[in-house]
MDAnalysis code that builds the backbone (N, CA, C; Angstrom):
import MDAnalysis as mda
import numpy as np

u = mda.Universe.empty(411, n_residues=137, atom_resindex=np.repeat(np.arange(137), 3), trajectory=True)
u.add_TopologyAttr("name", ["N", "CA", "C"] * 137)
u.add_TopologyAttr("resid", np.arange(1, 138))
u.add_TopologyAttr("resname", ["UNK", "UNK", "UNK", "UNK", "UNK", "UNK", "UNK", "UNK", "UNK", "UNK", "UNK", "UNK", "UNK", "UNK", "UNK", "UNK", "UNK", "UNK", "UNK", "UNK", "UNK", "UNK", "UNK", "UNK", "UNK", "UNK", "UNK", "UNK", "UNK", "UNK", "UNK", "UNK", "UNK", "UNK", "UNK", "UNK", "UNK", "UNK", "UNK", "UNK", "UNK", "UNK", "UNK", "UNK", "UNK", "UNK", "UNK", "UNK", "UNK", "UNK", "UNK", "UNK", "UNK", "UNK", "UNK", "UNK", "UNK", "UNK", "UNK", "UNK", "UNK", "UNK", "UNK", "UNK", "UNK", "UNK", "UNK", "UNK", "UNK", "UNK", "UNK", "UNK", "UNK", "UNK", "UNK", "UNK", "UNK", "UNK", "UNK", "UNK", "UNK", "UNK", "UNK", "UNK", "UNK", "UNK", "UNK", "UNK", "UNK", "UNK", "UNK", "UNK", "UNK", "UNK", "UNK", "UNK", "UNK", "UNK", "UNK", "UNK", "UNK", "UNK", "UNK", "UNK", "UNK", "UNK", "UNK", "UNK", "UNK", "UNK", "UNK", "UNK", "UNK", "UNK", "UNK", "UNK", "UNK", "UNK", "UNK", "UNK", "UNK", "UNK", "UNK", "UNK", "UNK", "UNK", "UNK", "UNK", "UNK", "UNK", "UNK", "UNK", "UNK", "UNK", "UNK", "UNK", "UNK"])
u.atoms.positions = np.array([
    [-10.370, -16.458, 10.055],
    [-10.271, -15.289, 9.209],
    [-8.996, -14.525, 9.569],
    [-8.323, -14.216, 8.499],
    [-7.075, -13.239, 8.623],
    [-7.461, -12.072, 8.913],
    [-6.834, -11.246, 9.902],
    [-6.322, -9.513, 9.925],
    [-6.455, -8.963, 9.073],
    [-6.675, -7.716, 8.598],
    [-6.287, -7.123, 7.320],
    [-4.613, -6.422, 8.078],
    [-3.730, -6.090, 7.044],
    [-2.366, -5.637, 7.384],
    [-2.301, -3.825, 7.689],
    [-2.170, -3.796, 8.873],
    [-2.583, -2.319, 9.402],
    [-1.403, -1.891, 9.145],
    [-0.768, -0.305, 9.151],
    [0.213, 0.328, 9.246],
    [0.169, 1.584, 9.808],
    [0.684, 1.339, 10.695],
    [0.135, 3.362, 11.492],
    [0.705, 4.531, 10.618],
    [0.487, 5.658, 10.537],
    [0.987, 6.664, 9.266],
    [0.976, 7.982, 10.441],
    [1.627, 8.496, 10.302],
    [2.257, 9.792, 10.995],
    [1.991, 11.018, 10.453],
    [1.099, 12.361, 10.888],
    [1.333, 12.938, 9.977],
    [2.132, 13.956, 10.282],
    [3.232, 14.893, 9.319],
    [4.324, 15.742, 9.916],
    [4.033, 17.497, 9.338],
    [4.480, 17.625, 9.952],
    [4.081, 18.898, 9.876],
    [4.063, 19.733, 8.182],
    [5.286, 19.174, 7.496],
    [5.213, 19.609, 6.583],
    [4.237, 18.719, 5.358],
    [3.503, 18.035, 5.939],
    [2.550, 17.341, 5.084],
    [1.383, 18.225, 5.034],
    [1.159, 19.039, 5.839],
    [0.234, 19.752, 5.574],
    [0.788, 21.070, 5.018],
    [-0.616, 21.196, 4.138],
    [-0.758, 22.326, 3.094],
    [-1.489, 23.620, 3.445],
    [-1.521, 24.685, 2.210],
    [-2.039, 25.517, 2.837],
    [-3.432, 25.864, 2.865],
    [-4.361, 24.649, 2.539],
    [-5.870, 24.500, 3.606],
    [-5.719, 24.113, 4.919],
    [-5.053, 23.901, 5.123],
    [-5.157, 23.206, 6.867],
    [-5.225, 21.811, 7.127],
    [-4.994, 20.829, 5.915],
    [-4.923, 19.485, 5.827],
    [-4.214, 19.105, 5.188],
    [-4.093, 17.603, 5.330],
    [-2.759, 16.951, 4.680],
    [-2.903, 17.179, 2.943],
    [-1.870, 17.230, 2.017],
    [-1.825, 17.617, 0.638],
    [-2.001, 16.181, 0.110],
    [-2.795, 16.634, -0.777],
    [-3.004, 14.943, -1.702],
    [-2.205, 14.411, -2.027],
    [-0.588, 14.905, -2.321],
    [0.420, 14.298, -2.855],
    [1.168, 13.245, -1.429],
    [0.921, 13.821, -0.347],
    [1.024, 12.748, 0.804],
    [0.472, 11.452, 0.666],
    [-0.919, 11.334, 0.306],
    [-1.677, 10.157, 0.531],
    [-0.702, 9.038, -0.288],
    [-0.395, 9.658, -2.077],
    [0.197, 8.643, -2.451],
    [2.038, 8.202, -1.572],
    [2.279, 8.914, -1.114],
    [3.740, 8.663, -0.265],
    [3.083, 7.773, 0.693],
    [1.866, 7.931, 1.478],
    [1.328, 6.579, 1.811],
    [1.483, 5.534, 1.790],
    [0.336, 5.727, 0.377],
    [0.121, 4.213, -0.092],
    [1.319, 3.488, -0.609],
    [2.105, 4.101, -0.883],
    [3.477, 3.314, -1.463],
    [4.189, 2.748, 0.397],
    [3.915, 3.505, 1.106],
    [4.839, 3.144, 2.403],
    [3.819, 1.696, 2.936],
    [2.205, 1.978, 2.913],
    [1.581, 0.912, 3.424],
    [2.140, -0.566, 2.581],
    [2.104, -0.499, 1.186],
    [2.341, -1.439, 0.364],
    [4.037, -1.604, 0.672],
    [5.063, -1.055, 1.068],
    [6.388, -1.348, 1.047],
    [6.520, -2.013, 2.891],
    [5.919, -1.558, 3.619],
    [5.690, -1.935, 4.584],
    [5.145, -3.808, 4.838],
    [4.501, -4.099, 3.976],
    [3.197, -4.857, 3.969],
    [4.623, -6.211, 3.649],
    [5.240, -5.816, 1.671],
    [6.687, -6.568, 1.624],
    [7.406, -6.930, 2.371],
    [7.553, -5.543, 3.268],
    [8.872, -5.888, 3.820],
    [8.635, -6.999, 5.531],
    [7.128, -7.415, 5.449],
    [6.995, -8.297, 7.122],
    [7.044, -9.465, 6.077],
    [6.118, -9.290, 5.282],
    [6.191, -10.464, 4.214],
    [7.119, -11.416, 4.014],
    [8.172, -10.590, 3.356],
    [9.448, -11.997, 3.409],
    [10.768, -11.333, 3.919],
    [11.968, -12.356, 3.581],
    [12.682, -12.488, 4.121],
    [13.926, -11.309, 3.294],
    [15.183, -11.679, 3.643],
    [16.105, -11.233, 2.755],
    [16.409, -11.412, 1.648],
    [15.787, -12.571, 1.701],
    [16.707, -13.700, 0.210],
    [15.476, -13.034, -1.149],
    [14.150, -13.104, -0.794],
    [13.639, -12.632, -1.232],
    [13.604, -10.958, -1.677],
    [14.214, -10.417, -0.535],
    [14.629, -8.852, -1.053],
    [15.378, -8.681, -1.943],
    [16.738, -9.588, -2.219],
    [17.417, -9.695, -2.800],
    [17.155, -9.621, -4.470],
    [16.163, -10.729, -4.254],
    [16.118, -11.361, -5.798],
    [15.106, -10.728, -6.373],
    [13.909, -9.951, -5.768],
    [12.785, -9.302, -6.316],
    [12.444, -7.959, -6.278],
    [12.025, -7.306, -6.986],
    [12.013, -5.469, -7.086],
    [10.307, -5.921, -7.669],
    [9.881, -4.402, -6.792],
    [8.482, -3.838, -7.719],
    [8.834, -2.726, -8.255],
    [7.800, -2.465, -9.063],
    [7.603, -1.040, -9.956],
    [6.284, -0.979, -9.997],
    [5.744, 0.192, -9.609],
    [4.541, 1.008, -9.539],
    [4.274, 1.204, -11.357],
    [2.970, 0.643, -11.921],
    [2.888, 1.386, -13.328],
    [1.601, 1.926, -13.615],
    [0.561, 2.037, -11.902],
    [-0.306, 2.966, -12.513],
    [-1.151, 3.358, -11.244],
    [-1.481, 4.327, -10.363],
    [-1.950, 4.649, -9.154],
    [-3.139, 5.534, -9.341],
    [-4.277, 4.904, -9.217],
    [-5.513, 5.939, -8.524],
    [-6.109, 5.664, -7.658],
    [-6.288, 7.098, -7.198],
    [-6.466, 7.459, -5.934],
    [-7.835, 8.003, -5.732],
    [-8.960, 7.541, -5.020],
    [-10.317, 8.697, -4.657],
    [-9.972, 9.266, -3.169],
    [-10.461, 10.715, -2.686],
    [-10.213, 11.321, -2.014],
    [-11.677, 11.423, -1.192],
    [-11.595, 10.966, 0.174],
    [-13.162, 11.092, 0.730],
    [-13.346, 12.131, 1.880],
    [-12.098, 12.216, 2.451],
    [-11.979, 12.985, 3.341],
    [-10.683, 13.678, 3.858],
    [-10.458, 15.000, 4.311],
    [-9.852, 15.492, 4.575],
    [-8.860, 14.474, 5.818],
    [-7.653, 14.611, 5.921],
    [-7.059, 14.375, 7.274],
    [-6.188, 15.909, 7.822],
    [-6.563, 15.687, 8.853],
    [-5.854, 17.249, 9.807],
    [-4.908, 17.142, 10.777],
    [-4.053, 17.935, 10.957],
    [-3.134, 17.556, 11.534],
    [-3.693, 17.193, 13.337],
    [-2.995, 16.237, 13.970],
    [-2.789, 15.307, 15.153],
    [-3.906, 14.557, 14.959],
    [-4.341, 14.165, 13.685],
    [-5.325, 12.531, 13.097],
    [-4.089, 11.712, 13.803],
    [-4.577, 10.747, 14.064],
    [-4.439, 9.169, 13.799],
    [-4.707, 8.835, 12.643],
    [-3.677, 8.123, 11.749],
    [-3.970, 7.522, 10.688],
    [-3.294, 6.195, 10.604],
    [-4.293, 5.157, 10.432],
    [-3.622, 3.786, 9.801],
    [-4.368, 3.864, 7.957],
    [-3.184, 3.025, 7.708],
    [-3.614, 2.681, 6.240],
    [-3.295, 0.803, 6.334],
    [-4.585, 0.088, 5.262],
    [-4.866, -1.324, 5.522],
    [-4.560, -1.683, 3.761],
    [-4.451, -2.563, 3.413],
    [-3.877, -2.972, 2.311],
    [-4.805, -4.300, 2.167],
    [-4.800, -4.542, 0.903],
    [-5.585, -6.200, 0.165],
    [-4.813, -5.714, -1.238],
    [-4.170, -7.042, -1.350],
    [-4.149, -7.589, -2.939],
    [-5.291, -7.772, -3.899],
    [-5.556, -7.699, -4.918],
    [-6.574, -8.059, -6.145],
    [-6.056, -8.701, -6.919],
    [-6.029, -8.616, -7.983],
    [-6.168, -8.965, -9.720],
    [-4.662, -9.684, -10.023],
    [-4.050, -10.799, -9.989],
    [-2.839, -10.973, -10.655],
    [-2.642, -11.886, -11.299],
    [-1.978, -11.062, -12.485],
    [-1.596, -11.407, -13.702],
    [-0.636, -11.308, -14.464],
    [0.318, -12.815, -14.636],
    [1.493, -12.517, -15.323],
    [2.768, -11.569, -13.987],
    [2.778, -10.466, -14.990],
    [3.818, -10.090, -13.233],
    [3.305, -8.868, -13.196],
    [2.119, -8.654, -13.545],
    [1.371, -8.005, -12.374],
    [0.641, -7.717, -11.199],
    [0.224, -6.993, -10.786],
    [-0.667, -7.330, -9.858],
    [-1.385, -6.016, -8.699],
    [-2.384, -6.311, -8.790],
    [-3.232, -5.167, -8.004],
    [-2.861, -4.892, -6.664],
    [-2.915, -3.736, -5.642],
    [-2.737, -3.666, -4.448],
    [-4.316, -2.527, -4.037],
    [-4.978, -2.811, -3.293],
    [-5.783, -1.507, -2.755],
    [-4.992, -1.506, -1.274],
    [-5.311, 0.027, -1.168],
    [-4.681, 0.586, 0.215],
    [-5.614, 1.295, 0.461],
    [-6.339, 1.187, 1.810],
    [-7.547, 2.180, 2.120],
    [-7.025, 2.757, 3.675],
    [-6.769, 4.302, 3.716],
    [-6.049, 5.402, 4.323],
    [-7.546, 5.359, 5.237],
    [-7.543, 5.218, 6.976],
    [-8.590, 6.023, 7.613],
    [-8.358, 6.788, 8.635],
    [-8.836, 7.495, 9.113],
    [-8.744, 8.275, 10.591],
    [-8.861, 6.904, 11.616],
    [-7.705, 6.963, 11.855],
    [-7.644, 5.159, 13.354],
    [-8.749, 5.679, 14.478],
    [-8.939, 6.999, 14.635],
    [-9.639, 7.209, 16.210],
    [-11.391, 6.829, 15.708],
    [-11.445, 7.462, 14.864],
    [-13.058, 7.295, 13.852],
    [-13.530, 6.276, 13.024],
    [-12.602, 5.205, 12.340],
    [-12.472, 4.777, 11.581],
    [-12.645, 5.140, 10.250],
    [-13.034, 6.601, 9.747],
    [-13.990, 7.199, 8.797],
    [-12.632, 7.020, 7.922],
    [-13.139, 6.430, 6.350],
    [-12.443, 6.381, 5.359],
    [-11.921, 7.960, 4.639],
    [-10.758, 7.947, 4.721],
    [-10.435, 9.210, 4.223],
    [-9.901, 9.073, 2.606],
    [-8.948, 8.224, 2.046],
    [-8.911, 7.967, 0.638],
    [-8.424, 6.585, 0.469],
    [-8.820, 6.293, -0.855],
    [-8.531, 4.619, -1.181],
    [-7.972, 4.351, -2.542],
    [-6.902, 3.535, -2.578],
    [-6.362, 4.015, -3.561],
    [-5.948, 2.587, -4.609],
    [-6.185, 2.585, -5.796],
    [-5.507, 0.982, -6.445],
    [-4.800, 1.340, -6.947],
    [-3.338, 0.670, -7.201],
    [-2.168, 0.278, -7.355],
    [-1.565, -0.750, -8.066],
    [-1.593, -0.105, -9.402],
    [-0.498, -1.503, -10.167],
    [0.731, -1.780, -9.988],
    [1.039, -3.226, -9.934],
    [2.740, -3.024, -9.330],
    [2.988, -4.000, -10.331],
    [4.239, -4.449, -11.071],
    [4.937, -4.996, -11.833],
    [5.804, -5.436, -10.969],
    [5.850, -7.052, -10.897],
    [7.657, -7.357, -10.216],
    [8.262, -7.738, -11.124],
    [9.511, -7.337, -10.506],
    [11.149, -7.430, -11.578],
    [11.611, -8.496, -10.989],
    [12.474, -9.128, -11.658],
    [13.578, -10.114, -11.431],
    [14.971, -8.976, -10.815],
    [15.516, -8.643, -9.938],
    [16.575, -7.673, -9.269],
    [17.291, -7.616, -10.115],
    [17.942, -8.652, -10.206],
    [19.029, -9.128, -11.002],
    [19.017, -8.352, -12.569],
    [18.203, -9.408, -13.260],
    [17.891, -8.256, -14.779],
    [17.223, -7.212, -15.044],
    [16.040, -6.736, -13.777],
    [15.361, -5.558, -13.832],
    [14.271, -5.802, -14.855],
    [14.239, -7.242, -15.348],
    [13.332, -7.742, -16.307],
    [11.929, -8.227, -15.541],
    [10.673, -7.805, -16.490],
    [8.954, -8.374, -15.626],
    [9.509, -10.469, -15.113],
    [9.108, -10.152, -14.023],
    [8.980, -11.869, -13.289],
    [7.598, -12.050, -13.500],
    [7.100, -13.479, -13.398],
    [5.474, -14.176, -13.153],
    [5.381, -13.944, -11.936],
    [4.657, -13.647, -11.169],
    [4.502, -13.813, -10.066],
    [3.854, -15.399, -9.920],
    [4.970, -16.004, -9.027],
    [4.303, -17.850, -8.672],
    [2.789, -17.491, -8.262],
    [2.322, -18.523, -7.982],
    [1.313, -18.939, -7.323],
    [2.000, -18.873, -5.732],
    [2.740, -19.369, -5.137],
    [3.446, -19.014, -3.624],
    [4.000, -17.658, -3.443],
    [4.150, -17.009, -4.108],
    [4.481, -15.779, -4.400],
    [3.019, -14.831, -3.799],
    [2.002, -15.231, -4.914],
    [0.545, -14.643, -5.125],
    [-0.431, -15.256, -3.623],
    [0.260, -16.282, -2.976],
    [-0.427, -16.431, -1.785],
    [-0.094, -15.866, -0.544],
    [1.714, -15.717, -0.566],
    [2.201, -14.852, 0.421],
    [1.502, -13.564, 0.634],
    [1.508, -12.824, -0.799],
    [1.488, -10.698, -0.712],
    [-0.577, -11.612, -0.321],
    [-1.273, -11.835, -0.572],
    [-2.991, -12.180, -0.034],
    [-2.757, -12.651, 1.375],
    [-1.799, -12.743, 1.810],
    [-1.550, -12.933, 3.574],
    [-2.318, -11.976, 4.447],
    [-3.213, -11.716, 5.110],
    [-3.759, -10.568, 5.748],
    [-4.365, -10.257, 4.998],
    [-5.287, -10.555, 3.677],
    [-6.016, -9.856, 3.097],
    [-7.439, -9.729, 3.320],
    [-7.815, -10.302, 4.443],
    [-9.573, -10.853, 4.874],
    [-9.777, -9.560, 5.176],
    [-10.715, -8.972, 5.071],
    [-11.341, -7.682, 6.104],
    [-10.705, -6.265, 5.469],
    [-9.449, -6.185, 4.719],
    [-9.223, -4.837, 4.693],
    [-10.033, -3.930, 4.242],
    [-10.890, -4.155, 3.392],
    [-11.392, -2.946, 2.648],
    [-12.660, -1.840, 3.877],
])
């Protein structure tokens, strides 16, 4: 069984708002860092080169507050792909508790770099980004 793909998350001072916890608009700066993170162990250069995502649709449920000096990792799994789309969940927790704080799905579109035009995502493509996907949720 694979890992799920951990990413430690930091929280800074100006992430928090004025309840006393991190602002919801953080979580998604997150989930985009867990998922850009996740790419970037993934492959190589050549591949940076030639492939771009685009985000075309993000929701987010909110379960729990995070406060400042949390520990936070956020864990990632692929879903649904189709054509050159394709699903990402990212589930945000307190690392010391494990307690789920928000979880979020993520449509991503890949581009061809070059023309900025939708790519298929291969089948080797679609098995790489499911690398680490056992266990995350």
């Amino acid at each position: 069984m694979l890992s799920p793909f951990c990413h430690p998350i930091q929280i800074h001072d100006h992430d928090i708002d004025t309840l006393g916890h991190v602002n919801n608009v953080v979580y998604l700066r997150w989930v985009q860092e867990v998922a850009a993170a996740h790419w970037a162990i993934l492959t190589g250069e050549e591949e940076k080169k030639q492939l771009a995502w685009v985000v075309l649709r993000h929701e987010i449920d909110y379960h729990a507050p995070a406060l400042p000096g949390d520990d936070i990792v956020g864990t990632t799994r692929v879903g649904t792909c189709k054509g050159p789309r394709f699903e990402r969940f990212v589930f945000i927790r307190n690392a010391q508790t494990g307690k789920l704080l928000a979880e979020a799905k993520t449509v991503w579109c890949l581009l061809d770099a070059a023309t900025m035009r939708p790519k298929r995502i291969e089948t080797a493509l679609e098995e790489l980004l499911r690398s680490g996907n056992e266990g995350a949720s």
